[in-house]
mmCIF entry with sequence, helices, sheets and N, C-alpha, C, O atoms, coordinates in Angstrom:
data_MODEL
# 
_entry.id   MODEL 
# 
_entity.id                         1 
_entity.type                       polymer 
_entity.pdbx_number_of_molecules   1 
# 
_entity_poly.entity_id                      1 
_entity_poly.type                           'polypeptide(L)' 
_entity_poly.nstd_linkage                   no 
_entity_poly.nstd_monomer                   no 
_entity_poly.pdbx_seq_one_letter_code       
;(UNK)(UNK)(UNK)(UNK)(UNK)(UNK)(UNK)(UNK)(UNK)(UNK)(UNK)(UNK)(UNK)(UNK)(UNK)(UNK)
(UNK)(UNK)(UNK)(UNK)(UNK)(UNK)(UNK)(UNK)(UNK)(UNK)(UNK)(UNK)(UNK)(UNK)(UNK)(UNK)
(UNK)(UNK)(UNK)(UNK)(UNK)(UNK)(UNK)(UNK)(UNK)(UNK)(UNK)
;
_entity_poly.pdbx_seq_one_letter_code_can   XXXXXXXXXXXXXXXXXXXXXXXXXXXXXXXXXXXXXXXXXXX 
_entity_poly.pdbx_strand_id                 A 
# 
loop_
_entity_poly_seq.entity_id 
_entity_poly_seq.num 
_entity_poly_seq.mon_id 
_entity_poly_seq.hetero 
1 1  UNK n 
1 2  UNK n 
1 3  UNK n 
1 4  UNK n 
1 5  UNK n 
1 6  UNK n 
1 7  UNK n 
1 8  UNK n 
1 9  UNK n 
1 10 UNK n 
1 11 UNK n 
1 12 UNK n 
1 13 UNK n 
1 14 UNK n 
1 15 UNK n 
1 16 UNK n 
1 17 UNK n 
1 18 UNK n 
1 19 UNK n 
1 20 UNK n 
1 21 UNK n 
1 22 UNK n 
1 23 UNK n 
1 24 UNK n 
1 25 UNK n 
1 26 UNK n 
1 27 UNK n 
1 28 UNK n 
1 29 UNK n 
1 30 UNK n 
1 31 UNK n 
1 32 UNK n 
1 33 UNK n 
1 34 UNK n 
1 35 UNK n 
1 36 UNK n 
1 37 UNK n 
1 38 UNK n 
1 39 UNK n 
1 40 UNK n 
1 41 UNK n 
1 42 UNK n 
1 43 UNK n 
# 
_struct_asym.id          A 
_struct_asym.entity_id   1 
# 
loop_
_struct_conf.conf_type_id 
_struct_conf.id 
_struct_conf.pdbx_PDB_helix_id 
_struct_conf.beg_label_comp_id 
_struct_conf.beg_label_asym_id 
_struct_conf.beg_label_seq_id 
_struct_conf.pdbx_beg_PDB_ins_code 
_struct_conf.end_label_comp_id 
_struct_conf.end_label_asym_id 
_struct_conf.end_label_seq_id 
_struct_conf.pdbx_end_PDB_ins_code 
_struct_conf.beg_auth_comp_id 
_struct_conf.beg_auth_asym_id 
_struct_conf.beg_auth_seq_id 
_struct_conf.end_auth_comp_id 
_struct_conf.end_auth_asym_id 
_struct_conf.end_auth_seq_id 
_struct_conf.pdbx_PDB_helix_class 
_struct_conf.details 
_struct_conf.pdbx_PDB_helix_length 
HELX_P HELX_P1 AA1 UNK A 2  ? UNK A 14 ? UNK A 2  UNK A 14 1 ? 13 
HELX_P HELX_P2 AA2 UNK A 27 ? UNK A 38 ? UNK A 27 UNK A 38 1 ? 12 
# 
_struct_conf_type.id          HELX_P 
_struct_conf_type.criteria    ? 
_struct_conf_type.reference   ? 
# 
loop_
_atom_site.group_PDB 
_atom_site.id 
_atom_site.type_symbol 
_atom_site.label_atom_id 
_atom_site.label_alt_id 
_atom_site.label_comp_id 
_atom_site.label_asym_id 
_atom_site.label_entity_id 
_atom_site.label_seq_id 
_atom_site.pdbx_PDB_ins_code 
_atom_site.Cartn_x 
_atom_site.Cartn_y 
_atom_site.Cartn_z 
_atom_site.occupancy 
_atom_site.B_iso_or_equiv 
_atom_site.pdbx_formal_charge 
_atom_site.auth_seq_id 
_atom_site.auth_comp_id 
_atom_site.auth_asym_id 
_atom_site.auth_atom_id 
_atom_site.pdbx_PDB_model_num 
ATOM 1   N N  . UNK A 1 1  ? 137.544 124.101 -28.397 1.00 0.00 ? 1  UNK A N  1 
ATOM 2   C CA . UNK A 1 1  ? 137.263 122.802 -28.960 1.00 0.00 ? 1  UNK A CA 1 
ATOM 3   C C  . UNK A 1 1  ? 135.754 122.614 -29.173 1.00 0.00 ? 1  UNK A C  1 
ATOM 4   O O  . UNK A 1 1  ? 135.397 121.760 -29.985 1.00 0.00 ? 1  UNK A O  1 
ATOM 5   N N  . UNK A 1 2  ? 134.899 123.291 -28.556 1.00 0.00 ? 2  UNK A N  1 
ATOM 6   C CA . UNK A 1 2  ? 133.585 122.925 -28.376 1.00 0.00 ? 2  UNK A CA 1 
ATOM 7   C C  . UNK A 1 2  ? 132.648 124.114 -29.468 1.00 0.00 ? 2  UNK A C  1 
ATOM 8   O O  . UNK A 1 2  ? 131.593 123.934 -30.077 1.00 0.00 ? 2  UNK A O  1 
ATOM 9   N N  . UNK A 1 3  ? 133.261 124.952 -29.413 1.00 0.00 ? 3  UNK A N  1 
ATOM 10  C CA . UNK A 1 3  ? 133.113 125.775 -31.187 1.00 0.00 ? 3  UNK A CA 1 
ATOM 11  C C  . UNK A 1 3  ? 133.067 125.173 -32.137 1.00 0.00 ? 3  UNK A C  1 
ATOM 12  O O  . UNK A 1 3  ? 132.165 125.044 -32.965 1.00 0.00 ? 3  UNK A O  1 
ATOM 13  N N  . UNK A 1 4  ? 134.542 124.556 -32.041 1.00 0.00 ? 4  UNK A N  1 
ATOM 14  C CA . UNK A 1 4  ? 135.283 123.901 -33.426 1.00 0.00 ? 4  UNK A CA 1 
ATOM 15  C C  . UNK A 1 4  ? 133.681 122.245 -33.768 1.00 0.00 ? 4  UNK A C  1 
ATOM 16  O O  . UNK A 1 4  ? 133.100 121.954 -34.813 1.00 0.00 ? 4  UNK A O  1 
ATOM 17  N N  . UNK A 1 5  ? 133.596 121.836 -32.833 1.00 0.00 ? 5  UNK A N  1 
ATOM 18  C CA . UNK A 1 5  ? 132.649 120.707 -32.652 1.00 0.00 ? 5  UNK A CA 1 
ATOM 19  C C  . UNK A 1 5  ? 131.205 120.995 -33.335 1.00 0.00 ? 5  UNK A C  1 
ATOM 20  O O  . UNK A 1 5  ? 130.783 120.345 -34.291 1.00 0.00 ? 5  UNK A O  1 
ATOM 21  N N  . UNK A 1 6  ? 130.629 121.877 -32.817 1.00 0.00 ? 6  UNK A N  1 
ATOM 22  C CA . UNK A 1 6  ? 129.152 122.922 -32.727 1.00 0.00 ? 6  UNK A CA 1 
ATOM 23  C C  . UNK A 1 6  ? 129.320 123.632 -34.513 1.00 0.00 ? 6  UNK A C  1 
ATOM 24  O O  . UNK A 1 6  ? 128.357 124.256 -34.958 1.00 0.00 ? 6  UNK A O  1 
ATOM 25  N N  . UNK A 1 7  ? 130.241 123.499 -35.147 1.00 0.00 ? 7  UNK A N  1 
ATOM 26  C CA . UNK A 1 7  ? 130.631 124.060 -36.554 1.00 0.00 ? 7  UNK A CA 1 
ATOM 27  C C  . UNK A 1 7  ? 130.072 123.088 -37.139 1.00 0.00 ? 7  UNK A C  1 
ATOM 28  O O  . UNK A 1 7  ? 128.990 123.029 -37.723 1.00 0.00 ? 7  UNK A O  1 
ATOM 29  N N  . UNK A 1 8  ? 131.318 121.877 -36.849 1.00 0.00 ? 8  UNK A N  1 
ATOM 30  C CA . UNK A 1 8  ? 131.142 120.738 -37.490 1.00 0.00 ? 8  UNK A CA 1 
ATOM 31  C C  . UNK A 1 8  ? 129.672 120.391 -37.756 1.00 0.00 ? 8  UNK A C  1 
ATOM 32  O O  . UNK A 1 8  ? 129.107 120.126 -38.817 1.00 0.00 ? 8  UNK A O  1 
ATOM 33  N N  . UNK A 1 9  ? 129.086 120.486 -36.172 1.00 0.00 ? 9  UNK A N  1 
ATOM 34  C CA . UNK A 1 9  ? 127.415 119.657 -36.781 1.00 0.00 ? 9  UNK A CA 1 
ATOM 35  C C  . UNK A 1 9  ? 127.078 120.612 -37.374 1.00 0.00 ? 9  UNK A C  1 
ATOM 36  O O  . UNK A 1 9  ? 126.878 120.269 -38.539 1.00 0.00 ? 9  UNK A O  1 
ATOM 37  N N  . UNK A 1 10 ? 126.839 121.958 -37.197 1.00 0.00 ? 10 UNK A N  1 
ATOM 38  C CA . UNK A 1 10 ? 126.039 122.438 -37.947 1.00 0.00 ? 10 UNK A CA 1 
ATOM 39  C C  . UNK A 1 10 ? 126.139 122.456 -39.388 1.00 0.00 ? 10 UNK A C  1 
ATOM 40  O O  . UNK A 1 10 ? 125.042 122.617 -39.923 1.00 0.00 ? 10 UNK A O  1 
ATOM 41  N N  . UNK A 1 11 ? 127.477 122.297 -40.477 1.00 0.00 ? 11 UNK A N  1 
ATOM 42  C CA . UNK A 1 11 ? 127.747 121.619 -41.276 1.00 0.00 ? 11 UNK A CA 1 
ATOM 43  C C  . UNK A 1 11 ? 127.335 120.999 -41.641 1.00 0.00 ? 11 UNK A C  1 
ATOM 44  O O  . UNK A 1 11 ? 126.756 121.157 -42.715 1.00 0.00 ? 11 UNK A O  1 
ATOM 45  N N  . UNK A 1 12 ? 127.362 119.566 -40.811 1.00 0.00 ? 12 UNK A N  1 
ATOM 46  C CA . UNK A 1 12 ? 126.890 118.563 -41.152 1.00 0.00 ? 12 UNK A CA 1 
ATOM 47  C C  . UNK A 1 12 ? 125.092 118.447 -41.494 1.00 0.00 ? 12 UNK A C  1 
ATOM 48  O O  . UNK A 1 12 ? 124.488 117.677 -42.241 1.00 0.00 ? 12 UNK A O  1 
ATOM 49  N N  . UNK A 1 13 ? 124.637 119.459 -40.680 1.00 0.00 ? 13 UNK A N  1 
ATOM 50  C CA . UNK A 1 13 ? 123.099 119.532 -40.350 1.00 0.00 ? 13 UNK A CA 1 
ATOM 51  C C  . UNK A 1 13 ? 122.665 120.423 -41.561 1.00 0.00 ? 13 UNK A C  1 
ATOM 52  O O  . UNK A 1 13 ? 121.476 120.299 -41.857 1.00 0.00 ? 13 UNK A O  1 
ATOM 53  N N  . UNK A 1 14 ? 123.393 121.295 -42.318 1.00 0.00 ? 14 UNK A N  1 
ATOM 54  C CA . UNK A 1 14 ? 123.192 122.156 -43.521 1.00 0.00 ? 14 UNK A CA 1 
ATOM 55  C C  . UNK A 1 14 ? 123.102 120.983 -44.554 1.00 0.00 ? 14 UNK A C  1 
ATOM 56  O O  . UNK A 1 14 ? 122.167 120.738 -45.317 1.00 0.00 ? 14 UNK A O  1 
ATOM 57  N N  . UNK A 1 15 ? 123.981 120.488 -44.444 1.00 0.00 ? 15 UNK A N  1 
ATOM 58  C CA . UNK A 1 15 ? 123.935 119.199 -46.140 1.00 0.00 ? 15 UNK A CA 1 
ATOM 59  C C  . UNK A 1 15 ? 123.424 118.113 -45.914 1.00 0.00 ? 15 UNK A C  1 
ATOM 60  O O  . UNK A 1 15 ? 123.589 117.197 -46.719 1.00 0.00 ? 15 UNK A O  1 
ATOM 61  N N  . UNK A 1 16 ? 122.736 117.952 -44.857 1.00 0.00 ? 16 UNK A N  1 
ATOM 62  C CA . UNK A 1 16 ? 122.114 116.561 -44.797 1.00 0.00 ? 16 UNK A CA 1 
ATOM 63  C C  . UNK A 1 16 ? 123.026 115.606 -44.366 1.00 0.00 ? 16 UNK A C  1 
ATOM 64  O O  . UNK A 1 16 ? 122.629 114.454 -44.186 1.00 0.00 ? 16 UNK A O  1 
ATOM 65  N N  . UNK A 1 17 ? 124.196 115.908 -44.172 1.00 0.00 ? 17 UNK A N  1 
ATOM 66  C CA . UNK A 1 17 ? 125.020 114.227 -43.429 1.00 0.00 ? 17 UNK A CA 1 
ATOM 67  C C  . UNK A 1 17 ? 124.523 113.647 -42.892 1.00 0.00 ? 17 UNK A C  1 
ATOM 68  O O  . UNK A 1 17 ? 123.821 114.422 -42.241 1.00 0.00 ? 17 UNK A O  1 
ATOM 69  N N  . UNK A 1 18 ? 124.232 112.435 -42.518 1.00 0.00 ? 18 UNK A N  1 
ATOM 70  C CA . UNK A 1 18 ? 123.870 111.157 -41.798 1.00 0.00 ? 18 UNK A CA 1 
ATOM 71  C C  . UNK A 1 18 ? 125.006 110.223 -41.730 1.00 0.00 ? 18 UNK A C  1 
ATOM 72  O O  . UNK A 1 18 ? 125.636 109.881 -42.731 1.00 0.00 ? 18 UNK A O  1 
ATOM 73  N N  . UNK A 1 19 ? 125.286 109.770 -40.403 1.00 0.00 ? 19 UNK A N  1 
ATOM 74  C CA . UNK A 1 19 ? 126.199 108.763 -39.820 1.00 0.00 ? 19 UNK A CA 1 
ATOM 75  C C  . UNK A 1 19 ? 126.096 107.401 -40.662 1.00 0.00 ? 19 UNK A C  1 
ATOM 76  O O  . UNK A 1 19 ? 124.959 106.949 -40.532 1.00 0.00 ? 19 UNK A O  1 
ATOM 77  N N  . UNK A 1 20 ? 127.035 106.457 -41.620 1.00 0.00 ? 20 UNK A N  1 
ATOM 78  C CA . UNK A 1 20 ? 126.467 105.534 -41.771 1.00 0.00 ? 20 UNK A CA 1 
ATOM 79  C C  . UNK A 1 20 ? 126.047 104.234 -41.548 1.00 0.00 ? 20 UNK A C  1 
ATOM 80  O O  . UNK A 1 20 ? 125.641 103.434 -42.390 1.00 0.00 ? 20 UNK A O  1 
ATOM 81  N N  . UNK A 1 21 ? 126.224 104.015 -39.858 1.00 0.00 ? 21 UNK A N  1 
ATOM 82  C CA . UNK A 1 21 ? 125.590 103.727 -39.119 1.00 0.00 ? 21 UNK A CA 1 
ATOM 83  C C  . UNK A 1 21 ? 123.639 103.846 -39.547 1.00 0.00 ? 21 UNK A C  1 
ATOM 84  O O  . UNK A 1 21 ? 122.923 102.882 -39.819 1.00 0.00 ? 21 UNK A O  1 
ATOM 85  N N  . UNK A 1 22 ? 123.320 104.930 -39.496 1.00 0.00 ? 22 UNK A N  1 
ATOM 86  C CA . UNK A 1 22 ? 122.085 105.464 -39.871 1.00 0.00 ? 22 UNK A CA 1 
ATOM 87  C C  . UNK A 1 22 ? 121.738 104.709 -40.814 1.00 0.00 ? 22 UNK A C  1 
ATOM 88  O O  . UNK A 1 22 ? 120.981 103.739 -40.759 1.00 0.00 ? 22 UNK A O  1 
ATOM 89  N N  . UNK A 1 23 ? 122.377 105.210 -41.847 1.00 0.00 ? 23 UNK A N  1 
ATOM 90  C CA . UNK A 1 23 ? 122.432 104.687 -43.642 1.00 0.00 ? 23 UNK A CA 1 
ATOM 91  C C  . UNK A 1 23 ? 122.335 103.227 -43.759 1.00 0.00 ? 23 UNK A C  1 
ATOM 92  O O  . UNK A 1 23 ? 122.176 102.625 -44.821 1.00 0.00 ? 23 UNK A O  1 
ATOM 93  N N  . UNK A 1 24 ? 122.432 102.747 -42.697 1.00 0.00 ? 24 UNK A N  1 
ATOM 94  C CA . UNK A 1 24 ? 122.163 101.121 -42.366 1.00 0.00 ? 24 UNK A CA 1 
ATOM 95  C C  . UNK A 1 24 ? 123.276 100.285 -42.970 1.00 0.00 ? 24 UNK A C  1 
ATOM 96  O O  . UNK A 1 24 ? 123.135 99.072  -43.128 1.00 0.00 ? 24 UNK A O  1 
ATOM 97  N N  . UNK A 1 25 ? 124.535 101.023 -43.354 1.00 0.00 ? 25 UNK A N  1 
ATOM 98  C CA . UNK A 1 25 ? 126.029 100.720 -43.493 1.00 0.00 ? 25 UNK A CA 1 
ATOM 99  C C  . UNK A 1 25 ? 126.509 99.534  -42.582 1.00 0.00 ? 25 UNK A C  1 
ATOM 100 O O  . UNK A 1 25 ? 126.275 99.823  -41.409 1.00 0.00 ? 25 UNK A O  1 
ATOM 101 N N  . UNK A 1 26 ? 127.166 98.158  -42.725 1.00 0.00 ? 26 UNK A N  1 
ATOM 102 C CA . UNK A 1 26 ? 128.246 97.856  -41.991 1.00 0.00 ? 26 UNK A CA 1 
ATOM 103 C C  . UNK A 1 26 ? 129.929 98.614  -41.642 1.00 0.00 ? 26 UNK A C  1 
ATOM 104 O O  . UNK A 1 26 ? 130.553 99.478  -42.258 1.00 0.00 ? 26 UNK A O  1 
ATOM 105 N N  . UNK A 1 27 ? 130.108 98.185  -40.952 1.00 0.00 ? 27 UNK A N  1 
ATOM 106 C CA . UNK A 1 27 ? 131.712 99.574  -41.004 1.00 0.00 ? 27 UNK A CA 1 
ATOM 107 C C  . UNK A 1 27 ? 132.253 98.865  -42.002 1.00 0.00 ? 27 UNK A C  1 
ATOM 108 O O  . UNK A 1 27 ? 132.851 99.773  -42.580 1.00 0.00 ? 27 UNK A O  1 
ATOM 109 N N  . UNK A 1 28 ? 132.497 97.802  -42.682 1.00 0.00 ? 28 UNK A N  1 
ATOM 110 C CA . UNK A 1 28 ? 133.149 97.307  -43.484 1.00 0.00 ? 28 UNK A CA 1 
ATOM 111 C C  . UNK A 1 28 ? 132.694 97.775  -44.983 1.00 0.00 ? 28 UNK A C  1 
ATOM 112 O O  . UNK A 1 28 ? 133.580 97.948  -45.820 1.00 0.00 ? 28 UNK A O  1 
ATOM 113 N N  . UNK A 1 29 ? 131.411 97.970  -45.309 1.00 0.00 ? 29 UNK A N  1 
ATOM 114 C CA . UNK A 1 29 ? 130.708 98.849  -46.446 1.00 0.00 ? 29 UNK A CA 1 
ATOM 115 C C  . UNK A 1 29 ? 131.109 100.091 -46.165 1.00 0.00 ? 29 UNK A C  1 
ATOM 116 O O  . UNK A 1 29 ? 131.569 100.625 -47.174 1.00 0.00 ? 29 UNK A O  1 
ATOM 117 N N  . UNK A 1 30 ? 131.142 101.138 -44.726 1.00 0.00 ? 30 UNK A N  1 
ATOM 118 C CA . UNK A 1 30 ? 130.995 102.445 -44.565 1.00 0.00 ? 30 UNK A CA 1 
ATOM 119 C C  . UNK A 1 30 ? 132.735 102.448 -45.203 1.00 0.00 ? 30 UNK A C  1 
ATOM 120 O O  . UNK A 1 30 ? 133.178 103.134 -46.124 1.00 0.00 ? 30 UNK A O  1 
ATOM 121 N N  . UNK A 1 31 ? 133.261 101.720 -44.587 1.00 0.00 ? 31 UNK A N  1 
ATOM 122 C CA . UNK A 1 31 ? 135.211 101.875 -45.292 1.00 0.00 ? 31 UNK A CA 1 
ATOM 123 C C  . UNK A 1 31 ? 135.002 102.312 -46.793 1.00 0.00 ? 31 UNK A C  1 
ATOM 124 O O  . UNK A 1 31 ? 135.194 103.357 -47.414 1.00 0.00 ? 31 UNK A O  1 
ATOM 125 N N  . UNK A 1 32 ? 134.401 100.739 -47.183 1.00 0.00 ? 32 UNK A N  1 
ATOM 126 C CA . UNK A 1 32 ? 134.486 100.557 -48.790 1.00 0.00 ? 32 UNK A CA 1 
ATOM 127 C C  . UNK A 1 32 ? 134.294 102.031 -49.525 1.00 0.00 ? 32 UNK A C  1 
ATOM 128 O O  . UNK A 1 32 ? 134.789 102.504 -50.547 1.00 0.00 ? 32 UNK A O  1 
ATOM 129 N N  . UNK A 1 33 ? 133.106 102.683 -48.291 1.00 0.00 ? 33 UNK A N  1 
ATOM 130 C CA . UNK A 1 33 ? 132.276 103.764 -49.099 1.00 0.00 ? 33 UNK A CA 1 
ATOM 131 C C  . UNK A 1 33 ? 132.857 104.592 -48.978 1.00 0.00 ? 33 UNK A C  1 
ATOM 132 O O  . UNK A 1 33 ? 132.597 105.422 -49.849 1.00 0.00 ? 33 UNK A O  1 
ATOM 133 N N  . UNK A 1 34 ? 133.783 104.975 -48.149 1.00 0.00 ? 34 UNK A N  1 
ATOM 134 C CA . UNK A 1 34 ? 134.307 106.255 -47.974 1.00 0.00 ? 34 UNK A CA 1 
ATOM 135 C C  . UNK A 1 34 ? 135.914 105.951 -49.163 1.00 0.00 ? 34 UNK A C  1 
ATOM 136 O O  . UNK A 1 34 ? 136.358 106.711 -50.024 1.00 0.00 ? 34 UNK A O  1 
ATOM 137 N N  . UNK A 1 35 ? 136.420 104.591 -48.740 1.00 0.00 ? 35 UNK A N  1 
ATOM 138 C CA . UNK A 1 35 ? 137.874 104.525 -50.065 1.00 0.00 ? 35 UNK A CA 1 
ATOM 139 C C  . UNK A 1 35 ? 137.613 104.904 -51.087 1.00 0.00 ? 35 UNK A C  1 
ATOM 140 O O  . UNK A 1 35 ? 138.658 105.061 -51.718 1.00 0.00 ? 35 UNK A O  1 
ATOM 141 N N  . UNK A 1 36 ? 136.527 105.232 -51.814 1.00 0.00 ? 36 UNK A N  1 
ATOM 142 C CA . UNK A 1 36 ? 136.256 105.831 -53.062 1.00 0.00 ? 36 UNK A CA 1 
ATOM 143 C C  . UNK A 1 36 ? 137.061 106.808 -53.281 1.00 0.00 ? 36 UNK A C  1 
ATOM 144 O O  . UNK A 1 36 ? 137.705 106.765 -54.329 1.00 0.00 ? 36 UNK A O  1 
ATOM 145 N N  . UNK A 1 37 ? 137.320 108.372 -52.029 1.00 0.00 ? 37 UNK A N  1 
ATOM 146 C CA . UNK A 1 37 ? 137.799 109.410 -51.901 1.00 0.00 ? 37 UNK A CA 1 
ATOM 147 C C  . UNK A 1 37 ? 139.221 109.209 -52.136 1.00 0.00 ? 37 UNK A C  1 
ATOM 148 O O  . UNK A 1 37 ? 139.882 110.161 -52.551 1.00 0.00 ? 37 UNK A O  1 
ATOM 149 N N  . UNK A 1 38 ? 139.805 108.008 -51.904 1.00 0.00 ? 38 UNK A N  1 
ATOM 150 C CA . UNK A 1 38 ? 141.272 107.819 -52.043 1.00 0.00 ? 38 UNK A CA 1 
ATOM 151 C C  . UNK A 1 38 ? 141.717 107.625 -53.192 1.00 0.00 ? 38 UNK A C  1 
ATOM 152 O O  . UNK A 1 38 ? 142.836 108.005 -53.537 1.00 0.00 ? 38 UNK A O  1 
ATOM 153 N N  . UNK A 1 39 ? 140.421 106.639 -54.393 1.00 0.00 ? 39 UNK A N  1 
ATOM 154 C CA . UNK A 1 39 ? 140.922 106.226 -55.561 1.00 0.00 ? 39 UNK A CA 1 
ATOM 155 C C  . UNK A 1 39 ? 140.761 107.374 -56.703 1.00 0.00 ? 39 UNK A C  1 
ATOM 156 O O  . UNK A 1 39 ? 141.193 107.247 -57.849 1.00 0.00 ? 39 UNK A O  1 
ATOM 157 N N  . UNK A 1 40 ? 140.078 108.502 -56.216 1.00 0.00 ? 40 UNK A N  1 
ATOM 158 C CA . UNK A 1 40 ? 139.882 109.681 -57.091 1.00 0.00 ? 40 UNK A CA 1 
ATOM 159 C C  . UNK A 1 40 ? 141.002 110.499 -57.114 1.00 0.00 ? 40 UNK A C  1 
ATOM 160 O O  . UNK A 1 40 ? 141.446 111.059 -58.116 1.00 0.00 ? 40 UNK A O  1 
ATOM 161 N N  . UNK A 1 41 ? 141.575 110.571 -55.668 1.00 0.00 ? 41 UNK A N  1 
ATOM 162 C CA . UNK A 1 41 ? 142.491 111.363 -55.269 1.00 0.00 ? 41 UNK A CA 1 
ATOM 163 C C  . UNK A 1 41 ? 142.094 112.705 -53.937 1.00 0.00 ? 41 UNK A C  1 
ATOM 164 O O  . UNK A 1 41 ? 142.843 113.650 -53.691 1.00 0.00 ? 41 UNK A O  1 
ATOM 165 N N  . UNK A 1 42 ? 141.079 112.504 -53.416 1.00 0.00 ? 42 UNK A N  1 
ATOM 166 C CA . UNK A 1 42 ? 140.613 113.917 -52.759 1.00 0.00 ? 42 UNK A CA 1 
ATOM 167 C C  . UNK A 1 42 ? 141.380 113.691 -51.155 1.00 0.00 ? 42 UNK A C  1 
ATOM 168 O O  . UNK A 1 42 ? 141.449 114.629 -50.361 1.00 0.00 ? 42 UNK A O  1 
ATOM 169 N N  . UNK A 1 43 ? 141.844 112.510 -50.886 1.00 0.00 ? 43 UNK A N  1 
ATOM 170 C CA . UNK A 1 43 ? 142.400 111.936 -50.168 1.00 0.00 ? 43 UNK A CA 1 
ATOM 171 C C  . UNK A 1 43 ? 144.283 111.860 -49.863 1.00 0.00 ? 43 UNK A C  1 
ATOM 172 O O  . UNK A 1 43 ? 144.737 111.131 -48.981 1.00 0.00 ? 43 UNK A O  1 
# 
């Protein structure tokens, strides 16, 4: 599990992800922002 975890960030740490928390997001914007993925279909 702790592989699988240590992937993830480093992933995340290759493309620049930031929490959007960070991004200075409310969770109610971070939703909005992420439902995009659903109305395209990648979801």
């Amino acid at each position: 599990m702790q592989a699988g975890f240590e992937m993830i960030t480093r992933f995340a740490d290759a493309v620049g992800a930031t929490p959007h928390s960070k991004q200075g997001l409310t969770r109610a914007q971070a939703i909005a922002h992420e439902g995009r993925f659903f109305d395209i279909g990648y979801a």
